[in-house]
N, C-alpha and C positions, 0 to 999 in steps of 0.2 A: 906627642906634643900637640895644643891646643893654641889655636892663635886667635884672638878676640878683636875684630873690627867695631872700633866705635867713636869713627870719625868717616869723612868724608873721605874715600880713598878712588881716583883718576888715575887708570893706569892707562898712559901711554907708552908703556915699554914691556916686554915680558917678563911677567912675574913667575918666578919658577922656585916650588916646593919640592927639593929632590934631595932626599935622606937613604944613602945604602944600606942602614938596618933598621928602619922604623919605619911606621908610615906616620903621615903628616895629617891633620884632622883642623880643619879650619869651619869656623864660628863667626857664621855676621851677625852681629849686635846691632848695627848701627846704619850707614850708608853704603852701597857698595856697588860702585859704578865701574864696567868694563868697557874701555870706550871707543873701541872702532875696531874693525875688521881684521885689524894687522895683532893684535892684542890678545896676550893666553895668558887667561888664570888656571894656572896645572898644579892641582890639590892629591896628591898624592898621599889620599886617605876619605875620610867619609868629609861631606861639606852640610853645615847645617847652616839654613836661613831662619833666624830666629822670629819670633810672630811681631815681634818693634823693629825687624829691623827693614831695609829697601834695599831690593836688590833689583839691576840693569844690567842685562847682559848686551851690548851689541858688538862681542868680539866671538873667544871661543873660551868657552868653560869647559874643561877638563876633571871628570872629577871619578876619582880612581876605587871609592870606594862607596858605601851608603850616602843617599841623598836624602835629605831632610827638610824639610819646606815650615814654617809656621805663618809668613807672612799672605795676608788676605791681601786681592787685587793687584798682585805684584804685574808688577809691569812687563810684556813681553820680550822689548826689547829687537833687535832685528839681526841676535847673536846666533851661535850652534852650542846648545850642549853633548857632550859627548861622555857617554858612559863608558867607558873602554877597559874598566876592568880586567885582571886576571881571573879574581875569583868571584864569587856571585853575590851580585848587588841586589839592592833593594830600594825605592825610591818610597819613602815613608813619610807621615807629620800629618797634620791639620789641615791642611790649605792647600789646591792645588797647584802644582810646579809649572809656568809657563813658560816655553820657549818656545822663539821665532822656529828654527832649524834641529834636527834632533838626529844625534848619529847614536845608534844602540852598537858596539862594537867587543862584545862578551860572549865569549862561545862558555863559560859557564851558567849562564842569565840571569835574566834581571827580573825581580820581582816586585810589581807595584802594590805597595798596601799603601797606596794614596793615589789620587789622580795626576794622572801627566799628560800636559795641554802641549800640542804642537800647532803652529798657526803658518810654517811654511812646509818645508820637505822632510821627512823621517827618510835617511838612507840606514835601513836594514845593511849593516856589515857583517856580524856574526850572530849569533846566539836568539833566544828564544825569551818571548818577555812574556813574562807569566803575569795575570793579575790575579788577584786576590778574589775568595768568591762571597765579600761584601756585599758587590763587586765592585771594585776599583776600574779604572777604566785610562784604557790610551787611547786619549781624545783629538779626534780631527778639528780643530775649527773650518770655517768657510775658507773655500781657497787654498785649503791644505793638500800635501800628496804627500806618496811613499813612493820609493824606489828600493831595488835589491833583493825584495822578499822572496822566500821560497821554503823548501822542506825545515830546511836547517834554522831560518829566519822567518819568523813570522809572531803572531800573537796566542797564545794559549790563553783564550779569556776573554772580557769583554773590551770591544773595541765601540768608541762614540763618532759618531758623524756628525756633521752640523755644516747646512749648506743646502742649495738646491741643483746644484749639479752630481752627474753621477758617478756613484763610489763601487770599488770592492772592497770589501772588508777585510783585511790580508790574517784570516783566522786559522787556526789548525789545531792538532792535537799535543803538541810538542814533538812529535815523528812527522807528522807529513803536513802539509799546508793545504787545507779543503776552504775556500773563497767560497764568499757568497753575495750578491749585489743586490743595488737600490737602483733602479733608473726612471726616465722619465716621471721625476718629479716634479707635480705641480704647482710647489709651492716651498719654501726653506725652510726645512725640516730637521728636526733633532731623532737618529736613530741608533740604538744601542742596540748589539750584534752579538754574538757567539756563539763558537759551535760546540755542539751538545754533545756529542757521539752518538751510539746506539739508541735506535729510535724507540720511544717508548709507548703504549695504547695502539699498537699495532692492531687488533680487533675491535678500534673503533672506528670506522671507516663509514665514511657517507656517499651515499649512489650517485653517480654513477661509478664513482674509482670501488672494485674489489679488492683492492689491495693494496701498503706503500711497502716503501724498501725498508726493512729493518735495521740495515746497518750502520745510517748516520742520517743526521738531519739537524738543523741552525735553529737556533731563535734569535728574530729581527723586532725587536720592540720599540714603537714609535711614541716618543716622549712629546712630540708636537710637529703638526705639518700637514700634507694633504696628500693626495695618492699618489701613487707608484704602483714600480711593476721591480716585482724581486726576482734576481738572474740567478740559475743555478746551472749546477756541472755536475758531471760522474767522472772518476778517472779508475778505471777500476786494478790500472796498477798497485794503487794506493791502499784504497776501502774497496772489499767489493762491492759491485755492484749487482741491485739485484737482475731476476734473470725475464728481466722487461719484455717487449714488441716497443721498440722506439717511437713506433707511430701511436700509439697507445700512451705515453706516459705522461702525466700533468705534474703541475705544480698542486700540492696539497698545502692548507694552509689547519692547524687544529679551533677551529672554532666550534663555541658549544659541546666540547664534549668530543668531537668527532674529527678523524683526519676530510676536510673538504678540498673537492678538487677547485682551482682557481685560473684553470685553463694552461694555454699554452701547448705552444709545436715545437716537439725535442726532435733534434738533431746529429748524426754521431751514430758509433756503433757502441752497443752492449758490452764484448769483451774488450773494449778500450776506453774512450773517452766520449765525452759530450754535453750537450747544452739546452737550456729550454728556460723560458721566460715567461711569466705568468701576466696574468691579464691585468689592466691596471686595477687596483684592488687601494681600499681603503683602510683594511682591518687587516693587521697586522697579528704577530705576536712567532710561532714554532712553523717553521717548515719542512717538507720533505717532499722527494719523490713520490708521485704515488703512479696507477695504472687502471682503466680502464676494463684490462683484462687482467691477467696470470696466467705463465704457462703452468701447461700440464705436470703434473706432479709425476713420480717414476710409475705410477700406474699407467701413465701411455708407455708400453715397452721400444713398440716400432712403430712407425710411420714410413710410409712410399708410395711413391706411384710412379708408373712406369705404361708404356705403349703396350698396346694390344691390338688385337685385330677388329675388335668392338670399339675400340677409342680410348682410354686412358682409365687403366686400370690403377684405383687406389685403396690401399688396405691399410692396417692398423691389427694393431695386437693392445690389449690390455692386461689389465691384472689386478685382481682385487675391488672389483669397480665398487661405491658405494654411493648411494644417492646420486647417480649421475641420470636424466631424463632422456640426452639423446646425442648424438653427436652430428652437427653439422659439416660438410665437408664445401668447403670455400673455394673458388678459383680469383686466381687473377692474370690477364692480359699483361700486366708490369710489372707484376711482384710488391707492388702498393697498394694498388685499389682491389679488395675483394669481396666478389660476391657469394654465395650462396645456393649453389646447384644440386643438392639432396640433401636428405636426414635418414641417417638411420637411428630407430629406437635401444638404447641402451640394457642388458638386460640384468647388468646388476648381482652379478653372480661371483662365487670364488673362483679363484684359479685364473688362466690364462683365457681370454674369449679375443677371438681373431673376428675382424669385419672386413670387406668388403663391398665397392660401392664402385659403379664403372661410368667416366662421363662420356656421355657421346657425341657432345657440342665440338667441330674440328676447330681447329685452329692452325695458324702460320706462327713460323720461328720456335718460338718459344710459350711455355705454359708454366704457371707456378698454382702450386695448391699449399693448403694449410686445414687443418683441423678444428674446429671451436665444439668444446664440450660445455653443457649446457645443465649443472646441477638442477635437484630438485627445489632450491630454492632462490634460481633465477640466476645466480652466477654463474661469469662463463668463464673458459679458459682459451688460452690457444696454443697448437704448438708449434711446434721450429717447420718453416718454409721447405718445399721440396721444386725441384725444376725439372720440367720434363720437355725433350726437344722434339721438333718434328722428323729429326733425323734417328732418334730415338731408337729400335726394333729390338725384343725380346733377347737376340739372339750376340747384343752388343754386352748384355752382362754376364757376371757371375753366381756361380751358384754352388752356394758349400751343399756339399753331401758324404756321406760317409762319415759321421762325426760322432766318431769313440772317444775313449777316457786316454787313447795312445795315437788318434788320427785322425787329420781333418782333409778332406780331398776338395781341391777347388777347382769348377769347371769354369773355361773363361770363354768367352765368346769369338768366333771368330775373327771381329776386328779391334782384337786386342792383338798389340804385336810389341814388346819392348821389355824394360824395367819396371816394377811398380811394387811398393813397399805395400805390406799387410801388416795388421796389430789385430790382436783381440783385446778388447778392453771389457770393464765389468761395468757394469751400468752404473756407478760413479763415478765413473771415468777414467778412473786406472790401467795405463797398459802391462797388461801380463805375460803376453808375451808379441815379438816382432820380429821383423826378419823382409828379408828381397826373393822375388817371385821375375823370375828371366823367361816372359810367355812371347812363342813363336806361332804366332797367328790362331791365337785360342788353344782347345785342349785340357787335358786333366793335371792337375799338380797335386803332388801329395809332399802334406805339411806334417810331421812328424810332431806332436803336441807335447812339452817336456812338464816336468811331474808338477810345477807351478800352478798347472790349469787343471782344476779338481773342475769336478761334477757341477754342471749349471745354467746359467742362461748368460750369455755375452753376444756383444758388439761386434761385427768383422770388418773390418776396413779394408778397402783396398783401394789404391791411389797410386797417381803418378799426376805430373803438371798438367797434366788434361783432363782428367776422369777421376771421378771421388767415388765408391759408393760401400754403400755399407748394407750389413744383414746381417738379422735378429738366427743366434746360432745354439743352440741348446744341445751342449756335452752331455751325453750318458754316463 
């Protein structure tokens, strides 16, 4: 059924289209005024605004199926429309839809192949609003907000801002909800948003960043306005995240060709969450994380350091080395700030090459080191942190020996004394096998290897709530 407005229609009372076996399809032609708060127009079926006719919403429009717009400059009105479908909508036409308040409530969603303007609150209830990749766009005006958004709720597409205070863009992929911001802006700005996925021209990268994360990154395009500083996040529940130095990672912006770094201090760890904010910048357009450095690739096999009687013995293992110049071996005081206390020349060879490099500078508490390899063409890396204590002594760890295709024997140190869980993993990180180690004040233990662990090179872990360490184990 089709119902044609084309008179002046004032509703002060609830008008309610409700058919048990049909749906109801209403058509304004003509005037079509909702007129205060208390007031519901509930169209239970698609609602088309014709391009002659006028439409007011300042109650609650209701409207259960396709929405349809033809009229130019329609008036916002100071109403809620609500999409609240069962099955999946589409807000379609000529002319962008305005309204005051905006509830999207369709866990099948909603698809914009026309613009939809909100000028007060969008309350995200259910579903996922796709826009069309014209692109169509769900539009903030100034003074607008959302509430509600999240995995389930958010935008797959492009979202508009307009205003000079600051926004997040409540974007995502239609699985997860990846936000990305505008702030301190100087001036009232128009900014179209959306998140891209997988990053693309990953090798073009401009110095000082080596590298950005491949696996997702925004475009923020500035249609009119002044500068700002765009907010980003990692959640690596979500998207992975790449395998960074936090203190290392910038805002990259693609200009020219190239991923450019745009500053900024990230915040947060790697395998979970975090944050960084780029410098106020004028020039818009794709962003992404980028970095500074990059860890070491699985050619670094091991890294350690550990006490000695000469002062703080650190080695490493490689594999495969190619074009690498030398590898610097860094300390720090706080596990922040690092310096630079030797180099050894890299030599570039097949196979397994083992280094060692011993500092003699003492220190109190605690010592942290890290690795920067240093290509031949000026790239550096770094790798994952190690902590070595002043309580530290040779004799406080373990040491695999005896390591057959059916046995691995593990000697512990004397002030080992408790429970403490072992794994071997393979150098991508799989555990192959595990199992509890009951050590009474050091000693030998022998680990019976089951047929899972062939012939190779693996990870040995061994732990408890106080003590982590690991070592580089090669099965015959």
């Amino acid at each position: 059924m089709k119902n044609n407005f084309t008179r002046l229609l004032t509703l002060s009372f609830v008008l309610l289209y409700q058919f048990a076996t049909a749906q109801t399809d209403l058509q304004n032609t003509g005037i079509l005024y909702v007129s205060g708060p208390t007031d519901i127009l509930y169209i239970n079926g698609a609602f088309t605004n014709a391009s002659g006719a006028a439409l007011t919403n300042n109650g609650n429009l209701h409207v259960k199926q396709n929405l349809i717009n033809g009229q130019a400059a329609m008036a916002v009105g100071t109403g809620t429309l609500l999409l609240n479908g069962s099955a999946a909508q589409a807000v379609n036409g000529t002319q962008v839809f305005k309204t005051f308040n905006l509830v999207s409530n369709n866990a099948s969603g909603i698809t914009l192949n026309n613009d939809l303007s909100v000028s007060g609150v969008h309350t995200f209830t259910a579903g996922v609003i796709i826009s069309s990749a014209t692109p169509n766009y769900l539009m903030f005006e100034a003074g607008s907000s959302y509430t509600g958004d999240g995995d389930t709720k958010h935008v797959n597409g492009w979202v508009r801002k307009t205003g000079s205070t600051n926004f997040i863009f409540p974007l995502g992929n239609g699985t997860v909800e990846r936000t990305i911001g505008a702030s301190s802006l100087s001036a009232s700005s128009v900014f179209n948003a959306n998140y891209a996925g997988a990053t693309t021209n990953t090798g073009n990268v401009a110095a000082p960043l080596v590298v950005v994360d491949p696996y997702e990154y925004w475009t923020v395009n500035q249609v009119s306005g002044g500068s700002a500083r765009i907010d980003m996040n990692w959640d690596n529940s979500k998207i992975t995240m790449a395998n960074f130095v936090v203190s290392d990672i910038r805002v990259a912006n693609y200009i020219t060709g190239n991923w450019t770094q745009v500053g900024g201090s990230a915040t947060g760890t790697i395998p979970t969450t975090g944050t960084i904010t780029s410098n106020l910048i004028s020039s818009f357009g794709s962003f992404v994380l980028g970095s500074i450095t990059s860890i070491l690739p699985l050619k670094l096999i091991e890294f350690n350091a550990k006490r000695s009687n000469a002062g703080v013995l650190v080695n490493w293992t490689t594999s495969d080395e190619v074009n690498v110049n030398r590898y610097d071996v860094e300390r720090s005081e706080n596990g922040i700030a690092f310096y630079n206390v030797g180099s050894i020349a890299a030599r570039n060879q097949k196979g397994l090459q083992q280094y060692e490099f011993t500092d003699n500078k003492s220190f109190n508490g605690r010592i942290y080191y890290r690795l920067r390899s240093i290509d031949g063409d000026g790239k550096t890396s770094v790798s994952k942190v190690v902590m070595v204590s002043e309580a530290t002594s040779i004799d406080k760890y373990f040491t695999a020996t005896n390591i057959t295709r059916g046995n691995l024997t593990i000697v512990a140190g004397s002030s080992h004394n408790g429970d403490y869980i072992y794994r071997i993993n393979t150098f991508g990180g799989q555990t192959i096998q595990q199992g509890r180690l009951n050590i009474v004040h050091g000693g030998s233990y022998n680990i019976p290897l089951t047929s899972t662990v062939a012939g190779g090179i693996y990870i040995l872990e061994v732990q408890n709530g106080q003590f982590h360490y690991q070592q580089k184990i090669i099965l015959k």
